[in-house]
C-alpha atoms as a printed R data frame, in Angstrom:
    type eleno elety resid chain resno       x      y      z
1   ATOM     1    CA   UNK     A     1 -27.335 53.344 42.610
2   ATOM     2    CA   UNK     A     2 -26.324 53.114 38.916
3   ATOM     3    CA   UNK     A     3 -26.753 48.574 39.368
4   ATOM     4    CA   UNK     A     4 -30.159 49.492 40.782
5   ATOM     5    CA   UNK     A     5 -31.343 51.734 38.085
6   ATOM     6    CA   UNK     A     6 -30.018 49.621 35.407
7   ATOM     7    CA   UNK     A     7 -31.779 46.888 37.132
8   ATOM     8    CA   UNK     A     8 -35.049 49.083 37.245
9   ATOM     9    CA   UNK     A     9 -34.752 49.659 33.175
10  ATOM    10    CA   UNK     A    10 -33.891 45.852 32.580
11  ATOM    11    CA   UNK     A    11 -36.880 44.987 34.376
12  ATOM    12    CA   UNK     A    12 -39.359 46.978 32.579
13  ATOM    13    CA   UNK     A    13 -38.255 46.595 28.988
14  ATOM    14    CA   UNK     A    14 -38.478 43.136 29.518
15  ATOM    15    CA   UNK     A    15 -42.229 43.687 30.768
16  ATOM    16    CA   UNK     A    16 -43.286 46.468 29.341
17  ATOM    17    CA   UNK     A    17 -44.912 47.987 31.859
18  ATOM    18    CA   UNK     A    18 -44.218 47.498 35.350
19  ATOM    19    CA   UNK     A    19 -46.453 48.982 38.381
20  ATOM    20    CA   UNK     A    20 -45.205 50.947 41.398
21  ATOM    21    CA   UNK     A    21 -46.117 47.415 43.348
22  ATOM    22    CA   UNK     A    22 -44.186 45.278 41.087
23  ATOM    23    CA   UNK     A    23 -40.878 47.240 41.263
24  ATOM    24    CA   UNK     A    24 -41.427 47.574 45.274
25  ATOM    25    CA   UNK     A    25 -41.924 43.872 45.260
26  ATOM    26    CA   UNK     A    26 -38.376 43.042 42.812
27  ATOM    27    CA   UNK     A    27 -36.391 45.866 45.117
28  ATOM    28    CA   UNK     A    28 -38.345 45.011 48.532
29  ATOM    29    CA   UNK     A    29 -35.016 46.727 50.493
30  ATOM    30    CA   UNK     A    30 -35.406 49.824 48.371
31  ATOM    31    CA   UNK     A    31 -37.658 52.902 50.077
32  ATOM    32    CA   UNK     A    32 -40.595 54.246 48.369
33  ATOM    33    CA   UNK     A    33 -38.854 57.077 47.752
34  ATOM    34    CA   UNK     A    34 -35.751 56.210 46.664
35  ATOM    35    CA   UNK     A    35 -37.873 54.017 43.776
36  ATOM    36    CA   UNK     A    36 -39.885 56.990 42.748
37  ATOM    37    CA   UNK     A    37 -36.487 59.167 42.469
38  ATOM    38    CA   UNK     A    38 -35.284 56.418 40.209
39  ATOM    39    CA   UNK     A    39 -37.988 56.451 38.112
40  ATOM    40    CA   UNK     A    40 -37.937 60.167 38.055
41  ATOM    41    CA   UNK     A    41 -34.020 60.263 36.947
42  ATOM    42    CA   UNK     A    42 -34.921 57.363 34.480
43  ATOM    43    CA   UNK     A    43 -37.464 59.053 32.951
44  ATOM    44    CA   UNK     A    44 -35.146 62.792 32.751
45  ATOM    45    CA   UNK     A    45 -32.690 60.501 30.769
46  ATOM    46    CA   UNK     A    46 -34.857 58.956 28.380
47  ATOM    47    CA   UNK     A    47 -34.538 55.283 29.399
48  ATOM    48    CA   UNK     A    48 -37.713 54.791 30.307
49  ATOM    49    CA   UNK     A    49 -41.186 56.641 30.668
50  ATOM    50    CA   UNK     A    50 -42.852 57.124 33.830
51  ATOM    51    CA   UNK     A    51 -46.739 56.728 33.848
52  ATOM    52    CA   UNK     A    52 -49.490 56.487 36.589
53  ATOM    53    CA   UNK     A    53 -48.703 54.052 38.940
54  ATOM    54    CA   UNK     A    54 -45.473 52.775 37.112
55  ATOM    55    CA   UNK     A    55 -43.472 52.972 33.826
56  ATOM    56    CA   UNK     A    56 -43.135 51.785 30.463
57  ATOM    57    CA   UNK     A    57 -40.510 50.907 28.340
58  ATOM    58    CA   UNK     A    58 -39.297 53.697 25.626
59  ATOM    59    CA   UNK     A    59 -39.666 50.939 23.044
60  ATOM    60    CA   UNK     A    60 -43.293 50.417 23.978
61  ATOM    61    CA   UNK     A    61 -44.116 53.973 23.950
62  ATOM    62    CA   UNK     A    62 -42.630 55.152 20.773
63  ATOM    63    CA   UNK     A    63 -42.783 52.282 18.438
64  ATOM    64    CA   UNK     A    64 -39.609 52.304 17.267
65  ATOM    65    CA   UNK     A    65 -36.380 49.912 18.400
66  ATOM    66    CA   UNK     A    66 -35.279 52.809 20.320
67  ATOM    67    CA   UNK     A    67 -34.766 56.787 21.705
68  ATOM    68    CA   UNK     A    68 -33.927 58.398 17.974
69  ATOM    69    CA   UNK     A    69 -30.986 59.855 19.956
70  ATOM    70    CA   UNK     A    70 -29.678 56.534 20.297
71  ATOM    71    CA   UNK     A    71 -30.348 55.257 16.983
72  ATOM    72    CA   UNK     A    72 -28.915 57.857 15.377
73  ATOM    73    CA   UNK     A    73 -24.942 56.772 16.820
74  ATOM    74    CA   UNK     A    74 -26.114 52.975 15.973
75  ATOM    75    CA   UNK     A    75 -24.496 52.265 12.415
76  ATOM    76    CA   UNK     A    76 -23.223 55.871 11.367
77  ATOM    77    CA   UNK     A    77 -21.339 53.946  8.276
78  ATOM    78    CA   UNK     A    78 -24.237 51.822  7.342
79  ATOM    79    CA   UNK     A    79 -27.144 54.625  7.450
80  ATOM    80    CA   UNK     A    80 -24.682 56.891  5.650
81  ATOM    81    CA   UNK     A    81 -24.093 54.385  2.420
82  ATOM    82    CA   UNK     A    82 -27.713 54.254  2.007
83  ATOM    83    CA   UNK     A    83 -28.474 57.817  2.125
84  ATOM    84    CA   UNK     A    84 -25.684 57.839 -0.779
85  ATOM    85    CA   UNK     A    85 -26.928 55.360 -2.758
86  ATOM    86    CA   UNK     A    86 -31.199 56.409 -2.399
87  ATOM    87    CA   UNK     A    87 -29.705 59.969 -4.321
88  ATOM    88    CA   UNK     A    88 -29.726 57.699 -7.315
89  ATOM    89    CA   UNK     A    89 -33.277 57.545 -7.167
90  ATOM    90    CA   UNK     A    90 -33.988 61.004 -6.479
91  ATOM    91    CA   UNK     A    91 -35.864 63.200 -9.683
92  ATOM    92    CA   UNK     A    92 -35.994 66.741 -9.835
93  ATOM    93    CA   UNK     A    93 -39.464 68.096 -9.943
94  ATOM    94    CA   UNK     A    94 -41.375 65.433 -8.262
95  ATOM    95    CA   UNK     A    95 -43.751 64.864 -4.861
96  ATOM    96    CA   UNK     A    96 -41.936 62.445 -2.108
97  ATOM    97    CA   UNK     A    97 -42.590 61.251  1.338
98  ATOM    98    CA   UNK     A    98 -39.670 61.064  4.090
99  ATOM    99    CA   UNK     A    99 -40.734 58.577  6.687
100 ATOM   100    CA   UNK     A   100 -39.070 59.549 10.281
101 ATOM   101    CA   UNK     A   101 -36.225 57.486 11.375
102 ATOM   102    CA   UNK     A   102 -32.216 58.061 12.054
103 ATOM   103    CA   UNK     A   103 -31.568 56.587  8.412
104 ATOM   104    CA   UNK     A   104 -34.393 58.850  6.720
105 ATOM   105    CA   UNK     A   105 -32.553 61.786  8.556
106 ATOM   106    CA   UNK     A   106 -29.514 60.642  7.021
107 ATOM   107    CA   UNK     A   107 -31.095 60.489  3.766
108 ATOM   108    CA   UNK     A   108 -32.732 64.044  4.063
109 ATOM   109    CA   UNK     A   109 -29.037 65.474  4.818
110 ATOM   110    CA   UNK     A   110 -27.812 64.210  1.965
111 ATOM   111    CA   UNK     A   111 -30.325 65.480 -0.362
112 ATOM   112    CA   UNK     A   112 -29.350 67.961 -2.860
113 ATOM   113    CA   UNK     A   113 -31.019 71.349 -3.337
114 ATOM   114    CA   UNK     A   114 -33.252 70.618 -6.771
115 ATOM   115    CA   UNK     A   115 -36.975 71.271 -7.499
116 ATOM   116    CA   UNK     A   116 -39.232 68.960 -5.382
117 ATOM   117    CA   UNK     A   117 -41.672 68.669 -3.035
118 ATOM   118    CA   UNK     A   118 -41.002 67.134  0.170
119 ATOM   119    CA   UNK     A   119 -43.426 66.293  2.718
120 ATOM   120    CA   UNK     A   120 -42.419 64.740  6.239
121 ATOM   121    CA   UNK     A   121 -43.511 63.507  9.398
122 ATOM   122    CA   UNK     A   122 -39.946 63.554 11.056
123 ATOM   123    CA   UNK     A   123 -38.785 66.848 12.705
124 ATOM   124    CA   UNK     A   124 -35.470 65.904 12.413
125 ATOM   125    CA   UNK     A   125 -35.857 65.270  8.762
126 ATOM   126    CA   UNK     A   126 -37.684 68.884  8.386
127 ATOM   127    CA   UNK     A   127 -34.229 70.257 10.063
128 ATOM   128    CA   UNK     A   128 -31.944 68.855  7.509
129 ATOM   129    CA   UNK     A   129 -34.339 70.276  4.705
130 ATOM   130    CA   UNK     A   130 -34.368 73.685  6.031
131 ATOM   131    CA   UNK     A   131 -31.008 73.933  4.172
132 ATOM   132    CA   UNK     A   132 -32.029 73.556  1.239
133 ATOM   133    CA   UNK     A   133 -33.405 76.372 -0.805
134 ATOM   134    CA   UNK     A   134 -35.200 74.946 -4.029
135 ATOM   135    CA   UNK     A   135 -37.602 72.230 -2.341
136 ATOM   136    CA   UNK     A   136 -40.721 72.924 -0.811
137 ATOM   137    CA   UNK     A   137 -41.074 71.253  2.540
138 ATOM   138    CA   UNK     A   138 -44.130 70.121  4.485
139 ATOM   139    CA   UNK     A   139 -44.441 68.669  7.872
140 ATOM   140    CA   UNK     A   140 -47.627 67.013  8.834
141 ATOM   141    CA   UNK     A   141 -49.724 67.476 11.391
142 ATOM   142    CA   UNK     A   142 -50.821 64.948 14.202
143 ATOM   143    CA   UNK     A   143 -49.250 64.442 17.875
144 ATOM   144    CA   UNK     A   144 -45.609 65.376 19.159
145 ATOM   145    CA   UNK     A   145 -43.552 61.904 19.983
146 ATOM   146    CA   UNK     A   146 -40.549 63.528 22.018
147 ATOM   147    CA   UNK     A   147 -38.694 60.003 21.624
148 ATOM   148    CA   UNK     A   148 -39.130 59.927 17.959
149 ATOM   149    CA   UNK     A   149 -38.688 63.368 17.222
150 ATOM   150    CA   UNK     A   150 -41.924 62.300 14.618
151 ATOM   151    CA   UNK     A   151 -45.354 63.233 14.627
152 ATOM   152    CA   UNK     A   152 -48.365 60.025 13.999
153 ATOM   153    CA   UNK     A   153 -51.585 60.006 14.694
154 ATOM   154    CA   UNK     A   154 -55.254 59.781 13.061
155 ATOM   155    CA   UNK     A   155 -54.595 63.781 12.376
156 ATOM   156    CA   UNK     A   156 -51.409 62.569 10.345
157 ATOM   157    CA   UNK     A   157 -53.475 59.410  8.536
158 ATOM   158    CA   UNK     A   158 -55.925 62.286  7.171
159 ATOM   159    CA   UNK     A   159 -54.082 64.488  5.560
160 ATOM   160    CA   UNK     A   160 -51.960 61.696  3.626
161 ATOM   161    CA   UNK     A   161 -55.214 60.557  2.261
162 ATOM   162    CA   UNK     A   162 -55.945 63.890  0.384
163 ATOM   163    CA   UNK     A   163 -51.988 63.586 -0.471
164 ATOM   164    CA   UNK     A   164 -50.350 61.664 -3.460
165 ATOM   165    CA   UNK     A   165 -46.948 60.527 -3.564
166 ATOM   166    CA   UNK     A   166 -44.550 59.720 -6.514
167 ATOM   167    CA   UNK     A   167 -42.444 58.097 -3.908
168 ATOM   168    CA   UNK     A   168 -42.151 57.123 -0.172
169 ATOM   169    CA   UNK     A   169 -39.021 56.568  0.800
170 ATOM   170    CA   UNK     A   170 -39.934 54.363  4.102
171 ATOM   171    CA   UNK     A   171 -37.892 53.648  7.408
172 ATOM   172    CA   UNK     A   172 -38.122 50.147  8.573
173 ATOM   173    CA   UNK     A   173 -38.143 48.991 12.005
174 ATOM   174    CA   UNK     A   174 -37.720 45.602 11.353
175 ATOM   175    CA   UNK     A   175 -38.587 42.793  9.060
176 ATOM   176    CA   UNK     A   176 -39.332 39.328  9.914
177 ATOM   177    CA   UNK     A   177 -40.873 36.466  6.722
178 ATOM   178    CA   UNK     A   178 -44.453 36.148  9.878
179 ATOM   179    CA   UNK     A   179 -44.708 39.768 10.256
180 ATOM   180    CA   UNK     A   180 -43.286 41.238  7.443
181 ATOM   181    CA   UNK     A   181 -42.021 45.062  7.934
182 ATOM   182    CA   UNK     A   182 -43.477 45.887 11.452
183 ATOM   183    CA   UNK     A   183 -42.760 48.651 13.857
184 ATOM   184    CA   UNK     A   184 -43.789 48.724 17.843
185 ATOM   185    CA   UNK     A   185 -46.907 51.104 17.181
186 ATOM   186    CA   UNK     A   186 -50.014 51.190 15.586
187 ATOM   187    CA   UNK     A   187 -50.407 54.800 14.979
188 ATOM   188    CA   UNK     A   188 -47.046 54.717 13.426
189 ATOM   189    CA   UNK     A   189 -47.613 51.512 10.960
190 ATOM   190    CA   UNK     A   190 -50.704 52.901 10.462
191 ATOM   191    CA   UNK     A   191 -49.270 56.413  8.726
192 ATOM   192    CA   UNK     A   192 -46.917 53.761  7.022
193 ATOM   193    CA   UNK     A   193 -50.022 51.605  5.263
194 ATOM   194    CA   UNK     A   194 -51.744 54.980  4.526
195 ATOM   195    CA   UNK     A   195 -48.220 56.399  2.752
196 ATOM   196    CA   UNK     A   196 -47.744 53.179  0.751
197 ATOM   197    CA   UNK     A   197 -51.488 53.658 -0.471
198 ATOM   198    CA   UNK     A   198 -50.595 56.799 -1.705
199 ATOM   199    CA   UNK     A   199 -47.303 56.747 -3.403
200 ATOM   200    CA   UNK     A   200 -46.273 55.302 -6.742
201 ATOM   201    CA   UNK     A   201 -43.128 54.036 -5.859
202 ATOM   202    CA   UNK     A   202 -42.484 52.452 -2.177
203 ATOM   203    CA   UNK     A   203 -38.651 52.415 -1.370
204 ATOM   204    CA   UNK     A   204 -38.012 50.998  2.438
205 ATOM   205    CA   UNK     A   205 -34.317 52.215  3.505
206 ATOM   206    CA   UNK     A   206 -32.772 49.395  5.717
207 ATOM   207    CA   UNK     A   207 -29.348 48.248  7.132
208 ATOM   208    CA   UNK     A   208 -28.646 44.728  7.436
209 ATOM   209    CA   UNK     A   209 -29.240 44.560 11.136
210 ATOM   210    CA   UNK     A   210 -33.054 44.998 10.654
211 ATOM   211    CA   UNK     A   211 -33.303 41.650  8.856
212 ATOM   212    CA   UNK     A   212 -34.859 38.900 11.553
213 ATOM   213    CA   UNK     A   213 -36.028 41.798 13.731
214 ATOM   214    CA   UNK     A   214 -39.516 41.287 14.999
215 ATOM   215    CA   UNK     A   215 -42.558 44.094 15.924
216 ATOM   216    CA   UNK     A   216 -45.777 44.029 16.852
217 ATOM   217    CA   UNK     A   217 -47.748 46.078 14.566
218 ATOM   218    CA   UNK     A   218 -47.716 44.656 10.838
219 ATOM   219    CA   UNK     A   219 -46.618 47.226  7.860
220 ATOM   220    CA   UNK     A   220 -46.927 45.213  4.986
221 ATOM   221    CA   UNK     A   221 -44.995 42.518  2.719
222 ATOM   222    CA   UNK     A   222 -42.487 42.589  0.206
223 ATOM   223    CA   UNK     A   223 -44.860 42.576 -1.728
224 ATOM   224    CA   UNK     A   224 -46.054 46.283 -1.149
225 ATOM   225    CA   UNK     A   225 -42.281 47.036 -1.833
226 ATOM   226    CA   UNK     A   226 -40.578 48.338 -5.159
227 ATOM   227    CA   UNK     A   227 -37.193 48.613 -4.200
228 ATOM   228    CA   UNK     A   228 -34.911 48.539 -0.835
229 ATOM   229    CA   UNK     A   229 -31.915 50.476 -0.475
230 ATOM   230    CA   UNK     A   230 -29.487 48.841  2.083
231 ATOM   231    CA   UNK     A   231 -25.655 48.370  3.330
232 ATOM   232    CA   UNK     A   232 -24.621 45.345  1.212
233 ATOM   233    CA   UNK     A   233 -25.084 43.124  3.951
234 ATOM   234    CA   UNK     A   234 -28.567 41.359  3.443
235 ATOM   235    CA   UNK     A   235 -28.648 37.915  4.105
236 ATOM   236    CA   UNK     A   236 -28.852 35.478  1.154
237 ATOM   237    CA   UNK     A   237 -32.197 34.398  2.248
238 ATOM   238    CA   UNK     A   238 -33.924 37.831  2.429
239 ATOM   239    CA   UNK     A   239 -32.295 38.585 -1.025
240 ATOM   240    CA   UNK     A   240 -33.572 35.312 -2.283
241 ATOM   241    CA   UNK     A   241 -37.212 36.651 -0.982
242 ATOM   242    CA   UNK     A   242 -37.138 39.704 -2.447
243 ATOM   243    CA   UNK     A   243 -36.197 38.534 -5.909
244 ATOM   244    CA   UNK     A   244 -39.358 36.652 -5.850
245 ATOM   245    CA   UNK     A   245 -41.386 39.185 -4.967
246 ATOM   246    CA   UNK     A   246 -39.965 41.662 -7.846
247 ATOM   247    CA   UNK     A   247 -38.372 43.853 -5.279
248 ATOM   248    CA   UNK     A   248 -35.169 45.482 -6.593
249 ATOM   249    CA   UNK     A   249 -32.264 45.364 -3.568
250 ATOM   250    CA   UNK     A   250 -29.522 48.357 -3.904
């Protein structure tokens, strides 16, 4: 059962979506049942999302390179170090923006308790804030992604726009020198183009790993980006890019 149902998610995260038809026709000794129990226990666990007449990989769905669950054990050490080193940057009495992400959750745990305002569009993110006393903390609105833990949306694009920023702190998905930064949505690189718009300063928190990584839906260049707080890892090449665009690597 477990060979069959990893088989099942293999099969549609390397197609995206996959109808009820399809999977009868790559498990043709495999009841109608039994399929639609699989997909049902797939779905419970998070590994892929059921829809009419089929599924759809968790990657297409929420945008991201992964369940936030799962990114969140994915390079404890790595996402850690860059929450430490983004304090640096932090100024008391000033207006920021915390993407959503497992390394912008990081970030927001680390934060101490000064004078700012803090506005969000990761529920995980508003969690670690509620420990803190002294900021003021805003989550905006727009639709529920339960894979994400995030909200996105054209309800989350309109209120940036009446919003200003003196910085965004942003959490990448992946960056390749076609696409630039790009994520798996558009809603969600869309509330990332609106944010960069609006802020002052555009940091993008990244671990090595992201480098090379490609997604569908463009963000922007290096050249929308003032600095990049990573592990220490980035290849020479990327560095070598970003010093030509003026970006400033930590």
């Amino acid at each position: 059962m477990e060979e069959r149902r990893d088989a099942i998610v293999e099969l549609v995260n390397a197609r995206g979506t996959v109808s009820f038809r399809q999977l009868k026709e790559a498990f043709p000794n495999v009841s109608e049942m039994t399929l639609r129990t699989d997909l049902k226990a797939l779905d419970a666990e998070g590994r892929i999302v059921r829809i009419h007449g089929g599924a759809r990989s968790v990657e297409q769905i929420i945008g991201t390179d992964g369940m936030l669950s799962t990114r969140t054990a994915k390079n404890i050490d790595a996402k850690n170090l860059i929450a430490r080193k983004a304090l640096s940057l932090i100024q008391p009495n000033t207006t920021v923006f915390l993407d959503s992400g497992s390394t912008t959750t990081a970030f927001a745990g680390a934060l101490p308790d000064k004078d700012m305002l803090i506005f969000t569009s990761g529920l995980t993110c508003a969690a670690e804030l509620a420990h803190l006393e002294r900021p003021t903390t805003y989550l905006v609105g727009g639709k529920f992604n339960r894979y994400s833990m995030s909200v996105n949306g054209s309800s989350s694009v309109d209120a940036i726009k009446d919003l200003a920023f003196d910085q965004y702190f942003m959490g990448v998905t992946g960056y390749s020198p076609k696409t630039g930064f790009a994520c798996g949505s558009s809603e969600e690189a869309s509330l990332k183009r609106t944010c960069i718009e609006h802020a002052d300063e555009v940091i993008a928190l990244m671990d090595s790993s992201k480098v090379g990584v490609r997604s569908t839906f463009s963000v922007c260049g290096l050249d929308r980006v003032d600095i990049i707080v990573s592990d220490g890892n980035l290849p020479e090449e990327f560095l070598q890019a970003c010093a030509t665009n003026g970006v400033e690597v930590l």
